[in-house]
N, C-alpha and C positions, 0 to 999 in steps of 0.2 A: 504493500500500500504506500511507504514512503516514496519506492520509487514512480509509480503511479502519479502523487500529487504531484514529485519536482517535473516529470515530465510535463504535467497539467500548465504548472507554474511555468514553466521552460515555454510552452504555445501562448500562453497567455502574453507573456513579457516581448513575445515576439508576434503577435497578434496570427502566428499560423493554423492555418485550419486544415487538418487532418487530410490526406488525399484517400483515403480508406472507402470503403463502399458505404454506403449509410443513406437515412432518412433526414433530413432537417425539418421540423417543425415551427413553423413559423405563422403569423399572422400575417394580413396583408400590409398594413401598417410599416412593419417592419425590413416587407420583404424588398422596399422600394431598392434601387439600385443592383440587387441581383438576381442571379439567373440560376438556371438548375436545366441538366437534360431532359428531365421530366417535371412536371408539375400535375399536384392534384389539387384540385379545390373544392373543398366540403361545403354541405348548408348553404347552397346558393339557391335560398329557396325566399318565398316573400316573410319579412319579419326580420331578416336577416340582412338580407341583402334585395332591396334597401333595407335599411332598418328599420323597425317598427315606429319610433321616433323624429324618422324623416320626414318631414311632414311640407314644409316647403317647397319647390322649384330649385330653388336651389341647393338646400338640404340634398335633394334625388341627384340631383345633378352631381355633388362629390362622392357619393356611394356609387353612380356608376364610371367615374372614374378612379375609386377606390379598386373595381369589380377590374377594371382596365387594365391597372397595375398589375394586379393576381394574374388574369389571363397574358401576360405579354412576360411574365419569371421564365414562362417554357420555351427550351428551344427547339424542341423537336415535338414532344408530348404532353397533349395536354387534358387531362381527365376532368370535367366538373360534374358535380353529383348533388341532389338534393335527396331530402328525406320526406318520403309520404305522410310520415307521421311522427310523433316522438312518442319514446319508450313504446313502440310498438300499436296506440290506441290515440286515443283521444279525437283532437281536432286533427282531420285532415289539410298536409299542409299542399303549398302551389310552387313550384318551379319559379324562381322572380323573372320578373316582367324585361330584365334588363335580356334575357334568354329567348324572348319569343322569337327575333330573326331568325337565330337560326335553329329552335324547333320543329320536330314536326308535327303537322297539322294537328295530329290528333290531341298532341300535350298543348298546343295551346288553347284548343278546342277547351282541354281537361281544366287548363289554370283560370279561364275567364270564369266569371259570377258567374253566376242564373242572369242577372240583367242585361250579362254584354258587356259593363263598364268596370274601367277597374276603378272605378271611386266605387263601385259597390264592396269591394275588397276591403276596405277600411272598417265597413259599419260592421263588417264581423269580426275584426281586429281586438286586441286584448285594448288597444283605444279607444273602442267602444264600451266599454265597461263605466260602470256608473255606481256613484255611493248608494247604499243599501239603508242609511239614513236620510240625504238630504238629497239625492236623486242627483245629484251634479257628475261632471265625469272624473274620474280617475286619473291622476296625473303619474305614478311611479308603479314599479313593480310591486313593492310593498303594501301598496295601498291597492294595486288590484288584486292581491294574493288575498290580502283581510278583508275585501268588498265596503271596503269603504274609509272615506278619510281616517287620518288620524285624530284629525280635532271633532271629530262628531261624535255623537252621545254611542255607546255601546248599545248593542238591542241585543245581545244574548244573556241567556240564562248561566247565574253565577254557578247557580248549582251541575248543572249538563256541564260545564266545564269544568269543574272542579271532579266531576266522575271520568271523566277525557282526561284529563293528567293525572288523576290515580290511574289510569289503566294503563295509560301510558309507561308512567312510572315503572309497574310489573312487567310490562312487555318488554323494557328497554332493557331490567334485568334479568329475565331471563334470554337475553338473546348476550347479555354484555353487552350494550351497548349505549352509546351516549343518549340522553332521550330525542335529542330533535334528531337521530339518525331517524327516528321512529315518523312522529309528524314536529314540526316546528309549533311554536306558542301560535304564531301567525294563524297558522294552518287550524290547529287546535279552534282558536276564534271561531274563525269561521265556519265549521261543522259548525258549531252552538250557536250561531248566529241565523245560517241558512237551514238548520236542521235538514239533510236530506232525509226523504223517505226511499228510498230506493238507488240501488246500484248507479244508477244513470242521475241522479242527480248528485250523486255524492261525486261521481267525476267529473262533473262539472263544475266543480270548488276549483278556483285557480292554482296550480300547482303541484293539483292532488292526481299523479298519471292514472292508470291503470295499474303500474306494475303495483301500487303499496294500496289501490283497492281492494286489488283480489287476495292479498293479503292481511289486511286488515279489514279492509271493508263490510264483514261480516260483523265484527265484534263493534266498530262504529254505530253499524246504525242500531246493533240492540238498545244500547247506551241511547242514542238519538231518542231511539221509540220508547223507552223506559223513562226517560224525560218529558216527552211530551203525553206518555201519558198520565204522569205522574200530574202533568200542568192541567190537561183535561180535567182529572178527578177532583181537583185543588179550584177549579172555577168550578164545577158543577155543586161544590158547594158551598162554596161564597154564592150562587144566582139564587137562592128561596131565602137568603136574609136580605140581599139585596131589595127583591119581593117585595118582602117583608115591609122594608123600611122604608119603601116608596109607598106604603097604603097609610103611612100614621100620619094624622092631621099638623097639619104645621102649625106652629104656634102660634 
């Protein structure tokens, strides 16, 4: 291993880079000024590239010469790939737009909306998301993962949550494992907020794939529904004093 690092030390000092066969891993950001015999480039898909963020003319305009720089690293080969979906479910995703020339037909067929426009493309975006208290949209990752501001009034049940982090709690230990491997505080929120009844609404919590549904997603939504019914039986008897109390003559 010493001799390892001084060699390390020895490339560094001299800024040489290995002639060895290998992979570089790079962003495009970084990749500006060089080259490679081959190039691949991953998630060139919408959300990405552009990024979901890009929202300007201009903004689109440096993401596809961000896309420019990446496709022009290769001198001979050049791979780009997008992904249908993440973690295998959820929302299907689109090939970006900056790819339709030289698609064929039928993928670009596949990437346009229902409506024909790519401004319809936006309204299904994670920028379409909206607070679940004040109805306004969602400006950050954060804040579309919990559904809703950070300065707005919480609307879930302390209790539903507080049974969500005890289970959490036991789950993380028997697997060993830190808790938010399991779900994040964020994440937790939200189940208690949105309460899913069902498989299909529970993966539609932001954040929340497929893969840690069908792993957990059974034991979530007992919890959910032991909650809410817990909330039903707890009004159905507060409503006959309520009753009550609306028949007694006022004073």
């Amino acid at each position: 291993m010493a001799a390892v690092s001084a060699e390390l030390d020895r490339r560094a000092e001299t800024q040489h880079v290995p002639s060895a066969q290998g992979v570089t891993v790079s962003t495009l950001h970084s990749a500006k000024g060089l080259e490679w015999d081959a190039v691949a480039l991953f998630g060139v898909h919408e959300g990405s590239l552009p990024f979901v963020l890009a929202n300007t003319p201009e903004q689109v305009a440096e993401e596809r010469r961000l896309l420019y720089v990446g496709v022009t690293r290769a001198r001979e080969h050049l791979r780009v790939s997008w992904s249908r979906t993440r973690n295998g479910g959820g929302t299907s995703r689109n090939p970006s737009r900056f790819l339709d020339p030289v698609l064929p037909e039928r993928d670009r067929t596949a990437a346009a909306p229902a409506s024909g426009s790519r401004r319809g493309r936006s309204k299904s975006s994670v920028l379409a998301a909206h607070c679940r208290a004040c109805g306004q949209s969602l400006a950050n990752a954060a804040e579309r993962k919990l559904g809703r501001h950070s300065g707005c009034p919480a609307t879930y049940d302390e209790d539903m949550l507080a049974r969500l982090k005890e289970w959490r709690r036991t789950e993380a230990a028997e697997q060993s494992l830190p808790a938010y491997c399991v779900f994040t505080d964020a994440t937790l929120v939200s189940i208690a907020e949105s309460k899913p009844r069902n498989p299909t609404e529970l993966v539609a919590i932001h954040g929340l794939g497929t893969t840690k549904a069908s792993k957990y997603g059974e034991s979530v939504l007992a919890i959910v529904a032991d909650g809410a019914g817990a909330d039903d039986a707890k009004t159905s008897e507060e409503t006959p004093k309520k009753g009550l109390l609306s028949q007694l003559p006022l004073p």
